[in-house]
C-alpha positions as protocol buffer text, in pm:
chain_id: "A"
residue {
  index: 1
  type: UNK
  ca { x: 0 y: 0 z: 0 }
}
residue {
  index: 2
  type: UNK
  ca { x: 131 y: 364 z: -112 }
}
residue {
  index: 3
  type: UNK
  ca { x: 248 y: 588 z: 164 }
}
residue {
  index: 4
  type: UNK
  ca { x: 190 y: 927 z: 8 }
}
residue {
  index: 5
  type: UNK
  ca { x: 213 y: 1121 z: 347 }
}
residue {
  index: 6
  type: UNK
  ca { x: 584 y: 994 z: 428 }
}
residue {
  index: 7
  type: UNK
  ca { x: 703 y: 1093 z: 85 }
}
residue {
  index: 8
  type: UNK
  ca { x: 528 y: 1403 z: 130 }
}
residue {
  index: 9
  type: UNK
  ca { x: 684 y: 1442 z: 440 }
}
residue {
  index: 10
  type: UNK
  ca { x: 1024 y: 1417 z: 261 }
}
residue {
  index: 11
  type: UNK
  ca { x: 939 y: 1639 z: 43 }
}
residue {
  index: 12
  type: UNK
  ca { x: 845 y: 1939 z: 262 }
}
residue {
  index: 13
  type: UNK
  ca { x: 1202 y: 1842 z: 473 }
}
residue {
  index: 14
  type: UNK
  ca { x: 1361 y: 1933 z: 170 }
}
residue {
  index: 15
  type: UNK
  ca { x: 1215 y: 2244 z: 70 }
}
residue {
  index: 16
  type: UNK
  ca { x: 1262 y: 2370 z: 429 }
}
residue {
  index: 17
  type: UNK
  ca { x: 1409 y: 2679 z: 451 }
}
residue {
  index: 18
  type: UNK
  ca { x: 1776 y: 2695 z: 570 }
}
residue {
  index: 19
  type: UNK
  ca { x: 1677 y: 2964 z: 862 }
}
residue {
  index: 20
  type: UNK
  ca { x: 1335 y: 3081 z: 1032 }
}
residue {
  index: 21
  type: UNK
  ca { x: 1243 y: 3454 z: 896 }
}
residue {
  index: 22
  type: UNK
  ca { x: 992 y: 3692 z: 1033 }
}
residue {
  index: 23
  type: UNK
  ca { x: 681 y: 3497 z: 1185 }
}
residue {
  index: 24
  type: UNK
  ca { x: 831 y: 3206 z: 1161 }
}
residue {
  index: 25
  type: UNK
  ca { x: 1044 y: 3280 z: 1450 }
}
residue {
  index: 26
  type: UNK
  ca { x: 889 y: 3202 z: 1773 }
}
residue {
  index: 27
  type: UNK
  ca { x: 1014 y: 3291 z: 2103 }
}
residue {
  index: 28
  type: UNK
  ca { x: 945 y: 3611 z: 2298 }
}
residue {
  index: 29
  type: UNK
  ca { x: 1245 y: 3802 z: 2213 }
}
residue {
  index: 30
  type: UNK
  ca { x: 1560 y: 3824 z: 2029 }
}
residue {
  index: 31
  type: UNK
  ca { x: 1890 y: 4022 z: 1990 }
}
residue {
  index: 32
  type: UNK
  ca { x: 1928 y: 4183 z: 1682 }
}
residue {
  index: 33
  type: UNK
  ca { x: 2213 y: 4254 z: 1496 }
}
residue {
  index: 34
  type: UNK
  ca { x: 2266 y: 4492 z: 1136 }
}
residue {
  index: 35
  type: UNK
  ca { x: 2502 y: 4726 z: 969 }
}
residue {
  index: 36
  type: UNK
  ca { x: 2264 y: 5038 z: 1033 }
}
residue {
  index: 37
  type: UNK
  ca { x: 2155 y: 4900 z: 1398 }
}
residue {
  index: 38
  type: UNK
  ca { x: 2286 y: 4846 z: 1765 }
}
residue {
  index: 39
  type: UNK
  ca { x: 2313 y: 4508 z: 1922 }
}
residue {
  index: 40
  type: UNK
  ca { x: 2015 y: 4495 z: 2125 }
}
residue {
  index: 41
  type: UNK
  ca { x: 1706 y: 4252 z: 2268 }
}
residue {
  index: 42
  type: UNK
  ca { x: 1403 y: 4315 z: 2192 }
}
residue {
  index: 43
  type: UNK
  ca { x: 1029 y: 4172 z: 2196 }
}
residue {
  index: 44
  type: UNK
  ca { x: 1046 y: 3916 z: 1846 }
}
residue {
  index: 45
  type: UNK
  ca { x: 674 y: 4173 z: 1757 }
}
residue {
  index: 46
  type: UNK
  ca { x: 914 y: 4463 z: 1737 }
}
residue {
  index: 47
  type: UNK
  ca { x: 1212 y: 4337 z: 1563 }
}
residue {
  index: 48
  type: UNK
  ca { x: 1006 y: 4231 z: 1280 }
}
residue {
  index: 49
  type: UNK
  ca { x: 812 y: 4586 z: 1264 }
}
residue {
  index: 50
  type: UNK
  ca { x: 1167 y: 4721 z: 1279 }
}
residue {
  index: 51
  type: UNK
  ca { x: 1256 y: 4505 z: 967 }
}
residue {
  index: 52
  type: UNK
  ca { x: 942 y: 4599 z: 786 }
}
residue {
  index: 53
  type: UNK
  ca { x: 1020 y: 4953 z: 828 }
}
residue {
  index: 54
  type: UNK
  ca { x: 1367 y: 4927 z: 700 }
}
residue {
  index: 55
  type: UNK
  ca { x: 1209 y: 4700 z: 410 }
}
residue {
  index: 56
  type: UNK
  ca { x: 1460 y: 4372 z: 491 }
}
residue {
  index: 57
  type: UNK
  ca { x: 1367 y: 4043 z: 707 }
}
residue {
  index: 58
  type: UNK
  ca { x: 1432 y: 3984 z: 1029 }
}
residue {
  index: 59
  type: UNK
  ca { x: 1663 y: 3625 z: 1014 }
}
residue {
  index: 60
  type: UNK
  ca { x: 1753 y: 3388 z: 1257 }
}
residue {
  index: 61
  type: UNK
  ca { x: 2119 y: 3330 z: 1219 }
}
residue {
  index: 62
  type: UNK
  ca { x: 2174 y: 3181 z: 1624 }
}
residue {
  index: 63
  type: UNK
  ca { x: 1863 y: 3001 z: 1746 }
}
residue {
  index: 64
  type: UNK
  ca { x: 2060 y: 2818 z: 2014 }
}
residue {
  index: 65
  type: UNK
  ca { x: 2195 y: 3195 z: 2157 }
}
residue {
  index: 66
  type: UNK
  ca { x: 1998 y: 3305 z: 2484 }
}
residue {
  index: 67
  type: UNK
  ca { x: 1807 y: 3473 z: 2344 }
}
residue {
  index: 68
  type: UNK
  ca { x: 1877 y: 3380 z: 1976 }
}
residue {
  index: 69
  type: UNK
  ca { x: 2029 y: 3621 z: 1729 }
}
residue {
  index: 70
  type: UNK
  ca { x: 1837 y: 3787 z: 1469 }
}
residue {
  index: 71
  type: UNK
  ca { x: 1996 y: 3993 z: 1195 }
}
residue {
  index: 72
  type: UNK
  ca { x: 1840 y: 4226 z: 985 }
}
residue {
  index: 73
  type: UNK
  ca { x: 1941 y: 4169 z: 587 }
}
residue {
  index: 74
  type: UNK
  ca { x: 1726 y: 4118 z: 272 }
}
residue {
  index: 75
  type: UNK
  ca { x: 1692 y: 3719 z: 268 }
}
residue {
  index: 76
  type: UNK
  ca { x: 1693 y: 3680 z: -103 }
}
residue {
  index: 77
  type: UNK
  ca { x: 1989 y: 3853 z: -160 }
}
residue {
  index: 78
  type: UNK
  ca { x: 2190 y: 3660 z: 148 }
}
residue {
  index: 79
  type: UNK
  ca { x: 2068 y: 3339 z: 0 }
}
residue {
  index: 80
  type: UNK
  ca { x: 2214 y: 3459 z: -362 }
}
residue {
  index: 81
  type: UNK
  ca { x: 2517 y: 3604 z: -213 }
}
residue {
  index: 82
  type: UNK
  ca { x: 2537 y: 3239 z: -33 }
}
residue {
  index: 83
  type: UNK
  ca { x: 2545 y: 3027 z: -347 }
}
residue {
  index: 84
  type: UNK
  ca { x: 2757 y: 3211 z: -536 }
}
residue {
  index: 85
  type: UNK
  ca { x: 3003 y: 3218 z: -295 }
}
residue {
  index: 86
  type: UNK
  ca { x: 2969 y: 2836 z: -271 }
}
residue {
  index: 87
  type: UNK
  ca { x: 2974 y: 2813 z: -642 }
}
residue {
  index: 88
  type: UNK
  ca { x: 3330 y: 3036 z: -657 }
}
residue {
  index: 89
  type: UNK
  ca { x: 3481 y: 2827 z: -418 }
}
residue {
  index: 90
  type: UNK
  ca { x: 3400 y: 2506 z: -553 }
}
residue {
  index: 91
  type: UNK
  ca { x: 3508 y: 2634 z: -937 }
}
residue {
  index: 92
  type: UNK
  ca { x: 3847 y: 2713 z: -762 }
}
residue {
  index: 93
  type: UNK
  ca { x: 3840 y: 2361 z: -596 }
}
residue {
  index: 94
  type: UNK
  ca { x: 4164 y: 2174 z: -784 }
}
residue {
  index: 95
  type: UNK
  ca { x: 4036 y: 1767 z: -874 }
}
residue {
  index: 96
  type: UNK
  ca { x: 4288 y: 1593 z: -857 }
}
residue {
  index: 97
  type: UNK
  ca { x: 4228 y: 1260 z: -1085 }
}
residue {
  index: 98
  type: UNK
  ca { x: 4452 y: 907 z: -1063 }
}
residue {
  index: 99
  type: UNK
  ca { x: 4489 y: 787 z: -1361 }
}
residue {
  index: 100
  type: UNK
  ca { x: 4587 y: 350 z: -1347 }
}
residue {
  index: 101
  type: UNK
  ca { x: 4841 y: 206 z: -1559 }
}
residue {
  index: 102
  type: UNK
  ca { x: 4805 y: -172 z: -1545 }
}
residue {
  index: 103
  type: UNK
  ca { x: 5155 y: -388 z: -1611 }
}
residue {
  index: 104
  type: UNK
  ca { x: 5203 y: -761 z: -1639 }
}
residue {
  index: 105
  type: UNK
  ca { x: 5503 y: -908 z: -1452 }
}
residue {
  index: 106
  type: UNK
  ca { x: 5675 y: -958 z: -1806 }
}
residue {
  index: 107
  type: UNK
  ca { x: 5584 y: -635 z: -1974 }
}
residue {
  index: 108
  type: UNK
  ca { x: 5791 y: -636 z: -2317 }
}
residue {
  index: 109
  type: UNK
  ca { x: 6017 y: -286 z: -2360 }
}
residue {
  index: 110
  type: UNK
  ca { x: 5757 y: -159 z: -2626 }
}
residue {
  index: 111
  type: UNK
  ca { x: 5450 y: -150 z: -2398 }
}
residue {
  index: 112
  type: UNK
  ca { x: 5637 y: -33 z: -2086 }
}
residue {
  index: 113
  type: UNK
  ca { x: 5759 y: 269 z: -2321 }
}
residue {
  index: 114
  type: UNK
  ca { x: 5415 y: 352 z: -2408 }
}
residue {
  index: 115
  type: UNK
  ca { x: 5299 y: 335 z: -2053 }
}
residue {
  index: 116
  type: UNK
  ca { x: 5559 y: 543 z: -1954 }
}
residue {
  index: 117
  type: UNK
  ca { x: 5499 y: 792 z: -2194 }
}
residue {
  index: 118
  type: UNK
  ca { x: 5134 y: 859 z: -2064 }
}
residue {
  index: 119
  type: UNK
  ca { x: 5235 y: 843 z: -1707 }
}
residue {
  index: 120
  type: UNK
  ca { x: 5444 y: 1130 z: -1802 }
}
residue {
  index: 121
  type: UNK
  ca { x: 5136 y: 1336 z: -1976 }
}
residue {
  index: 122
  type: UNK
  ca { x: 4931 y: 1248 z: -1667 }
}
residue {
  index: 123
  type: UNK
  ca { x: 5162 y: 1392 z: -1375 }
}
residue {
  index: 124
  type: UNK
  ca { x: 5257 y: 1682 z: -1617 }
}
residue {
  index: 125
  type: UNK
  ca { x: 4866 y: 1788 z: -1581 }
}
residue {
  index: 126
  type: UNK
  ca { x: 4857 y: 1754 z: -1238 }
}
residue {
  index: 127
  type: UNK
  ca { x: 4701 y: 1375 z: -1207 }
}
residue {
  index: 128
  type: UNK
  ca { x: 4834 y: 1110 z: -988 }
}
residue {
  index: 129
  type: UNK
  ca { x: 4944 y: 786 z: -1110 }
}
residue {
  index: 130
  type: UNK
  ca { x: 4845 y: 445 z: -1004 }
}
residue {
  index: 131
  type: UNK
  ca { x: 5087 y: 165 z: -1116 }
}
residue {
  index: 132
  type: UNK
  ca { x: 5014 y: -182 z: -1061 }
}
residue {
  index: 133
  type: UNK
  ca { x: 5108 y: -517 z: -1177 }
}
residue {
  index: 134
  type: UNK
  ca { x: 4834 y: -769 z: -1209 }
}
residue {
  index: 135
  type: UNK
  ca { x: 4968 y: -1139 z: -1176 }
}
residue {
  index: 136
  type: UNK
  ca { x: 4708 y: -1387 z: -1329 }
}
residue {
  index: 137
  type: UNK
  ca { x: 4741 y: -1744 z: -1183 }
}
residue {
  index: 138
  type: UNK
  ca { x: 5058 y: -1902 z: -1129 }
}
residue {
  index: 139
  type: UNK
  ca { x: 5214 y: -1569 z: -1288 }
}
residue {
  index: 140
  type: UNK
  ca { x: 5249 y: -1462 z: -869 }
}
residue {
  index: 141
  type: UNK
  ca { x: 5533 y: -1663 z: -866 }
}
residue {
  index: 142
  type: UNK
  ca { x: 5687 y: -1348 z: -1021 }
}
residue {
  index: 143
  type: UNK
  ca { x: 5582 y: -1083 z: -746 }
}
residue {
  index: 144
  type: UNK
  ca { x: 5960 y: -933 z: -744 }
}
residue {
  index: 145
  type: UNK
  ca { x: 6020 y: -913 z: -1091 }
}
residue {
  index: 146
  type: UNK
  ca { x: 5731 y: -732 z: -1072 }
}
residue {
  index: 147
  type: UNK
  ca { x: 5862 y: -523 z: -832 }
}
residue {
  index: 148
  type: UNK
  ca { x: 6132 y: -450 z: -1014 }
}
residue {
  index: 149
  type: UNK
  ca { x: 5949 y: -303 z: -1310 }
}
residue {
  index: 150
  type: UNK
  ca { x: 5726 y: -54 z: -1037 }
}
residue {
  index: 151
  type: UNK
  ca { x: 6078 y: 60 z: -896 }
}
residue {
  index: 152
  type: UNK
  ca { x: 6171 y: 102 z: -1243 }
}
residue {
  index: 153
  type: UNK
  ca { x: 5876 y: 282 z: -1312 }
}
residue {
  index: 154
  type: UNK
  ca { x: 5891 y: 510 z: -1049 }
}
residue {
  index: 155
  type: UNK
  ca { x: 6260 y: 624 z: -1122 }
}
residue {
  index: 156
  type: UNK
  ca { x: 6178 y: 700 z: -1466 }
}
residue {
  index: 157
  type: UNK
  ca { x: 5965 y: 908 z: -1373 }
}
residue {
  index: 158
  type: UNK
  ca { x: 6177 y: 1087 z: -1133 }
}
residue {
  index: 159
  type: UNK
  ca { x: 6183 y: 1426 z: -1307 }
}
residue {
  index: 160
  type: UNK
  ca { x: 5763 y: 1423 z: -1321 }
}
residue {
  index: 161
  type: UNK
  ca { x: 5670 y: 1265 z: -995 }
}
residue {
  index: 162
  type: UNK
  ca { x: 5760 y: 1144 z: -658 }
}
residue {
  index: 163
  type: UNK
  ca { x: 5660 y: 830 z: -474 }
}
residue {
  index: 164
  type: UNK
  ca { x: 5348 y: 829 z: -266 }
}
residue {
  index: 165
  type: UNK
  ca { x: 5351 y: 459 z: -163 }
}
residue {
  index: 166
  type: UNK
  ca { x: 5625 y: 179 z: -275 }
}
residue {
  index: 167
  type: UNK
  ca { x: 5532 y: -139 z: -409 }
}
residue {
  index: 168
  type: UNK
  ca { x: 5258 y: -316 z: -223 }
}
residue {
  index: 169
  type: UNK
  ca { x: 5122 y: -662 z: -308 }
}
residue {
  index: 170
  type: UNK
  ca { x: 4731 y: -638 z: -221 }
}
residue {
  index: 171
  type: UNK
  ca { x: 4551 y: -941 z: -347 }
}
residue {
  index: 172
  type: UNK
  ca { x: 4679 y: -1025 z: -722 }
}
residue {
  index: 173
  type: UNK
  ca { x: 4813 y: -698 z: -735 }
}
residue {
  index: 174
  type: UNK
  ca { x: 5126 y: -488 z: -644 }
}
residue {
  index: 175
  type: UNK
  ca { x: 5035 y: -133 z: -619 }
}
residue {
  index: 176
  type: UNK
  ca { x: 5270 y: 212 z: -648 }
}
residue {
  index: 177
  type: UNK
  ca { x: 5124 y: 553 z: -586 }
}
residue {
  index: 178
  type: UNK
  ca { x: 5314 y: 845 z: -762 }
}
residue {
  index: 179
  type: UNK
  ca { x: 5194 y: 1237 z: -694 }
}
residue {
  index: 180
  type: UNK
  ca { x: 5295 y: 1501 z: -924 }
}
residue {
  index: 181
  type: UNK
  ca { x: 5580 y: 1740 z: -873 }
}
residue {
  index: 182
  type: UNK
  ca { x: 5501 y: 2067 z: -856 }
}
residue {
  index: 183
  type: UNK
  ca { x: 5732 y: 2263 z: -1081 }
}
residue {
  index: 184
  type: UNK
  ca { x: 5800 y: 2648 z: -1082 }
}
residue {
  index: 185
  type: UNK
  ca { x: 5724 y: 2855 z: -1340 }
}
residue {
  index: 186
  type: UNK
  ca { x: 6025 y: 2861 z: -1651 }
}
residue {
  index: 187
  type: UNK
  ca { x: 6239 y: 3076 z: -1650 }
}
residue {
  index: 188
  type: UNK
  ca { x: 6320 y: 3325 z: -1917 }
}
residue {
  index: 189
  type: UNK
  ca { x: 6613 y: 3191 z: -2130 }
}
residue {
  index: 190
  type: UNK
  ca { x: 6829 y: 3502 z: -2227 }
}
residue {
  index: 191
  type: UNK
  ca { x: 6950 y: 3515 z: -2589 }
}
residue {
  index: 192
  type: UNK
  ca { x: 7284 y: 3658 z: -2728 }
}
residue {
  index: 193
  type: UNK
  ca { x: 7072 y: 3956 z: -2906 }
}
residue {
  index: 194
  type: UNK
  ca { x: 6905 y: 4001 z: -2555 }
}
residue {
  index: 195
  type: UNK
  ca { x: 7232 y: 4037 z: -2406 }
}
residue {
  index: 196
  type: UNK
  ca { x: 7360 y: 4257 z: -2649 }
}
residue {
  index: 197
  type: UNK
  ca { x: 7052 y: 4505 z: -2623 }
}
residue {
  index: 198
  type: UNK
  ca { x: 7146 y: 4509 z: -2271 }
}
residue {
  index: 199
  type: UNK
  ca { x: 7472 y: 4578 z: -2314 }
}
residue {
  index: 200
  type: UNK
  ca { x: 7388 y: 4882 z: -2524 }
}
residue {
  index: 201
  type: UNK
  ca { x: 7168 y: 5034 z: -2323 }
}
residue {
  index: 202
  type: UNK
  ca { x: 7362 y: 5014 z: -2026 }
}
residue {
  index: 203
  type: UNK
  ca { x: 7674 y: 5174 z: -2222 }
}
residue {
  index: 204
  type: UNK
  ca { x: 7672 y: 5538 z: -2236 }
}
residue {
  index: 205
  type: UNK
  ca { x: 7640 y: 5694 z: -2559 }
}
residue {
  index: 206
  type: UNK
  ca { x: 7910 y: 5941 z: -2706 }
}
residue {
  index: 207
  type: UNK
  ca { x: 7860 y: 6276 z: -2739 }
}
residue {
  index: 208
  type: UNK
  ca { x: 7867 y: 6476 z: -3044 }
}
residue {
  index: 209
  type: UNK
  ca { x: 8052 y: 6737 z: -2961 }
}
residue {
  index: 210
  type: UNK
  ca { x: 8037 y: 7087 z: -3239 }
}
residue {
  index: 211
  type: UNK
  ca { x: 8262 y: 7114 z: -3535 }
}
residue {
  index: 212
  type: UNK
  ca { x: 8512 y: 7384 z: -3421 }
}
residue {
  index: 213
  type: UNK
  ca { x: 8566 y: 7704 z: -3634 }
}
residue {
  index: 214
  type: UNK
  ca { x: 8868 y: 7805 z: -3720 }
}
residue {
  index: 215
  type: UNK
  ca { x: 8922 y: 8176 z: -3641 }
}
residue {
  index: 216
  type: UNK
  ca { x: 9020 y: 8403 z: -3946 }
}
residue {
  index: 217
  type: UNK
  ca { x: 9392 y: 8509 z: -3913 }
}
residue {
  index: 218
  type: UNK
  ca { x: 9470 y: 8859 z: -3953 }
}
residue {
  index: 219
  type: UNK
  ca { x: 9694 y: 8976 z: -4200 }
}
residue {
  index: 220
  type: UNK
  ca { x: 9982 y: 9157 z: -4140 }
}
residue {
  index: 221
  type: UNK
  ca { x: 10193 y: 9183 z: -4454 }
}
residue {
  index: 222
  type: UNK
  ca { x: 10254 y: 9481 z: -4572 }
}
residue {
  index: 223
  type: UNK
  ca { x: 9876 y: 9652 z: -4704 }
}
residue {
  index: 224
  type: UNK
  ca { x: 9854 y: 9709 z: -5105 }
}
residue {
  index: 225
  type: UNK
  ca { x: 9618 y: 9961 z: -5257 }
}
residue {
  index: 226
  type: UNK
  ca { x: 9316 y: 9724 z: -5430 }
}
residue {
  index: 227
  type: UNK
  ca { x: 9338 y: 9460 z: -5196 }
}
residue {
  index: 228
  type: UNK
  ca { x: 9097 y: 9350 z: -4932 }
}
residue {
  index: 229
  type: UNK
  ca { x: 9199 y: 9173 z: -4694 }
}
């Protein structure tokens, strides 16, 4: 038989409001709190004709205070400002993923090369690695060789990541854990026509300096009657 009024019951739980607002808050008095008011108690009846006035809600942000704290803000926008700021601090939230890279114990050089390859793309983006070795059957026999090859692993990958966990054998499988590194920004690589722009502009320029005149030399031969001098 259908139990409507226990799903119904669920339903109004969920839509419940996160805080009791205006009439819905019960006791005799409360202290209320506000940018444009003084912490005081009051009779609940006036603090919500005091929010009415001001055109905001009166909220109840401490019900277990004695008495409980009120504050005077418009709801709708504190329930906006709310979400958003849960919404900014989950965008800036970093996920980090683990990416698995399955071996067997007698991986052949090609495949390990290829594994190793993405294992480098994943820690490069900021994803952990998870290495294991699966040994199928009577391949167990060969739980250090497979050891070998997640030691192996790990050191080739030295530059990229560093070990989380070492080899662990956990059922049929031997397990590594490798984080990535976190590496600092490049640097700027300085080039011989950098360095030689440098070097200019360091180095003082010469001065042109005025091209001297030569003063006019007065004559002082003997004078001759049609001659300027």
């Amino acid at each position: 038989m259908p139990a409507p009024q226990k799903n119904n019951r669920r339903d109004r739980n969920n839509n419940k409001p996160q805080h009791r607002i205006n009439e819905q808050i019960r006791c005799r008095e409360v202290r209320i709190v506000g940018d444009d008011v003084e912490s005081e108690v009051m009779p609940t009846r006036q603090a919500i004709q005091l929010a009415q006035q001001k055109g905001v809600d009166l909220v109840e942000i401490s019900p277990n205070a004695v008495p409980p704290v009120c504050r005077l803000i418009n709801y709708s926008k504190f329930l906006y400002q709310q979400k958003k700021r849960q919404k900014e601090l989950k965008a800036k939230q970093v996920k980090i993923e683990v990416k698995e890279i399955r071996f067997g114990p007698q991986t052949d050089e090609h495949d390990y090369n290829f594994k190793l390859k993405h294992a480098k793309e994943f820690l490069s983006e900021g994803d952990k690695v998870k290495a294991y070795v699966f040994f199928r059957g009577r391949s167990i026999l060969f739980k250090e060789q497979g050891e070998v090859l997640l030691l192996r692993f790990a050191n080739d990958l030295e530059e990229y990541g560093k070990v989380e966990q070492m080899p662990v054998l956990e059922g049929k499988r031997m397990i590594l854990f490798i984080a990535p590194k976190k590496t600092a920004a490049p640097k700027k690589v300085e080039t011989v026509a950098d360095a030689s722009e440098a070097q200019e502009e360091q180095t003082p320029k010469p001065v042109k300096k005025a091209p001297q005149v030569k003063a006019k030399k007065e004559y002082t031969g003997p004078f001759v009657e049609g001659e300027d001098f």
